[in-house]
C-alpha positions in Angstrom: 206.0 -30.7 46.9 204.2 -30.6 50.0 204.9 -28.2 52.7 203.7 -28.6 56.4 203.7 -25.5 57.9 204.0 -25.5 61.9 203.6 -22.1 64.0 205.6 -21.3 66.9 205.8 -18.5 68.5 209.0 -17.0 69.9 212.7 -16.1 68.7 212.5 -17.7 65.3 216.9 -18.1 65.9 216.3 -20.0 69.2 214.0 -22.2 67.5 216.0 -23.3 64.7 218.2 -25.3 66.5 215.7 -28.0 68.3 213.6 -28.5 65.3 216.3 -30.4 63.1 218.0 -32.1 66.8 221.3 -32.3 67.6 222.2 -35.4 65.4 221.0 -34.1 62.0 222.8 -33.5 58.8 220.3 -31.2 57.5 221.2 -27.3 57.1 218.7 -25.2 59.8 216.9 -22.9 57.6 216.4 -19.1 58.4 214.5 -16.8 56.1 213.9 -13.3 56.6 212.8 -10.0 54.4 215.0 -7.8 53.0 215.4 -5.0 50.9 217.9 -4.8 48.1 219.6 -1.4 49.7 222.0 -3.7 51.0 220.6 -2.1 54.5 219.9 -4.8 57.2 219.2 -2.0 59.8 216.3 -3.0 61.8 214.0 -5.9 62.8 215.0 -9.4 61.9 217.3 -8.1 59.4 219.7 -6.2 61.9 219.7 -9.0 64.3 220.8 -11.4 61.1 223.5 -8.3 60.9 224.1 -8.9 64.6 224.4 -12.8 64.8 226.1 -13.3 61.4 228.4 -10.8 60.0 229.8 -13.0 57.2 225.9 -13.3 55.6 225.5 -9.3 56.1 229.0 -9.0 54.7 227.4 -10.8 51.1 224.2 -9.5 51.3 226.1 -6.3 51.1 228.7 -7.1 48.8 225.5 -8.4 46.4 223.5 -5.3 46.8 226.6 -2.7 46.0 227.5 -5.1 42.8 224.2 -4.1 41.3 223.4 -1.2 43.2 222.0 -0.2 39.4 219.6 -2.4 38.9 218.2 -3.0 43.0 214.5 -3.2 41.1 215.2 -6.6 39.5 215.6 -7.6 43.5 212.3 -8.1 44.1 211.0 -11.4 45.0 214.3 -12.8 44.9 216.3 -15.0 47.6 219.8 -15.2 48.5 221.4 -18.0 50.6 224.6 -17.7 52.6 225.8 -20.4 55.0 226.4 -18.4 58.8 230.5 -19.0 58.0 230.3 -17.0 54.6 231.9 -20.5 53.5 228.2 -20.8 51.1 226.2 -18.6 48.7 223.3 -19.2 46.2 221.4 -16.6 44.4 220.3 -16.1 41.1 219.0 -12.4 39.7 217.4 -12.0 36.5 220.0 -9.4 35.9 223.0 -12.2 36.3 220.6 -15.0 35.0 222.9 -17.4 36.8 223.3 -19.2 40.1 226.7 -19.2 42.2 227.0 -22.0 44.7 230.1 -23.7 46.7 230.0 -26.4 49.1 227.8 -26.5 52.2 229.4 -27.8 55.2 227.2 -30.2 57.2 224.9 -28.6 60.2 225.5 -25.5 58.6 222.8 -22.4 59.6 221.6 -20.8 55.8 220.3 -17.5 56.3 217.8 -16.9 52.8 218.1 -13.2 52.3 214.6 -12.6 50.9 213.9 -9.5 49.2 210.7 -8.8 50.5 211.0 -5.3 49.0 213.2 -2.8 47.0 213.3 0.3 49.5 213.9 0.0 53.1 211.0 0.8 55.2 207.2 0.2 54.8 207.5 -0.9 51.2 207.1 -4.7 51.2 205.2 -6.4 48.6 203.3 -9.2 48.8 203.7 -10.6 45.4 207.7 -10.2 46.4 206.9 -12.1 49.2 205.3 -15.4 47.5 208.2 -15.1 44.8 210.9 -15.4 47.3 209.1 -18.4 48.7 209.0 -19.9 45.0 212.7 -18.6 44.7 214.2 -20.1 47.7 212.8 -23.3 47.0 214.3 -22.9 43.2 217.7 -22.6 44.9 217.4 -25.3 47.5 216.6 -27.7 44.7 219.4 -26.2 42.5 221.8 -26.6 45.1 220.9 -30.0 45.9 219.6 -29.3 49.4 215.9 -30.4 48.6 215.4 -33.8 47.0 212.2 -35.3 46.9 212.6 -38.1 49.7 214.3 -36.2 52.3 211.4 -33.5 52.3 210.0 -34.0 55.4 213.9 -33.6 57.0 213.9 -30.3 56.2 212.5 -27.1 58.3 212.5 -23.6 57.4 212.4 -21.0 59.7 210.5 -17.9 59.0 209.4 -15.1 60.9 206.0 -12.7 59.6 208.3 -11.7 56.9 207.2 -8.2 55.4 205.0 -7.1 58.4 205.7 -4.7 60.9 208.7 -2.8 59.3 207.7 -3.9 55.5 204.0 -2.6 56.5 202.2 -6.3 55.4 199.6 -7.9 57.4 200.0 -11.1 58.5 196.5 -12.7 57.5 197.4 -11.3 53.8 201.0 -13.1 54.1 200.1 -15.9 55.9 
C-alpha cells in the first residue's frame, strides 16, 4: 500500500472537509489518540466529545464493556461514523469485528488508543499499531480497496504528543 502523507497545518476538523471536495463518495477520515478509560476529556479527544456526541457515546459504551481488560486497548482503533449509524473495532479480547453500513459522505472518527491511562502515558509502539489497526479495519470494512487508494485521506493530528507526552519527530 502506499501512503502519501501531506502536512497542513491548522484545525485538522476544518480540514477534513476540502480535501475529499464537495462531490465525493469517500468517508472524510479523522483519527485521533485515545486512552481506553473511556475519558475523551482534553485535547483533540474532548473536542471529538464536543463535535460528535454519538462517537463519544460508543467510545464510552466500548470502554465500560471491558472496563476489565482496558490493557488489551492498546494500539488498537475504533471507527464510528459522526451519526453513531457505523462502528468497527476489533479487540484481542472480543477477537471479532462489528460493522453496519456506512452512509455515503459520512465523517469516521478512528478512536485510536494511543495509550491505556489518560494523561502523559502514550506509547509509541501503540501509536504505529493503531496506524496498522485502522488500516486492518478500513480494508475489513471495505472502505480501502486497492484502486481507489489514492481517493482516500486521513486526517490526523500529532497523535500522542502534547497530552500523551510523545514528541513529534519520534511519531512522525
Amino acid at each position: 500500500m502506499k501512503i502519501n502523507i501531506i502536512k497542513h497545518h491548522g484545525d485538522v476538523f476544518a480540514n477534513a472537509i476540502p480535501l475529499l471536495g464537495p462531490n465525493t463518495t469517500s468517508p472524510t477520515i479523522i483519527g485521533h489518540g485515545t486512552n481506553a478509560y473511556g475519558v475523551m476529556g482534553s485535547g483533540i479527544a474532548a473536542i471529538v466529545r464536543e463535535k460528535f456526541p454519538l462517537v463519544y457515546q460508543a467510545y464510552r459504551s466500548l470502554c465500560l464493556r471491558n472496563k476489565e481488560n482496558v490493557g488489551d486497548f492498546g494500539g488498537d482503533c475504533h471507527l464510528v461514523s459522526d451519526d453513531g449509524s457505523f462502528e468497527a473495532y476489533e479487540l484481542l479480547i472480543e477477537g471479532k469485528v462489528i460493522s453496519n453500513s456506512l452512509k455515503n459522505n459520512s465523517i469516521l472518527i478512528a478512536n485510536i488508543f494511543s495509550q491505556v491511562k489518560p494523561g502523559k502515558n502514550a506509547h509509541i509502539a501503540y501509536v504505529a499499531k493503531g496506524f496498522n489497526s485502522l488500516f486492518l479495519l478500513l480494508k475489513f470494512v471495505k472502505l480501502l480497496e486497492v484502486e481507489d487508494e489514492a481517493n482516500y485521506h486521513i486526517n490526523i493530528p500529532a497523535i500522542g504528543c502534547g497530552i500523551g507526552g510523545l514528541k513529534w519527530p519520534d511519531v512522525e
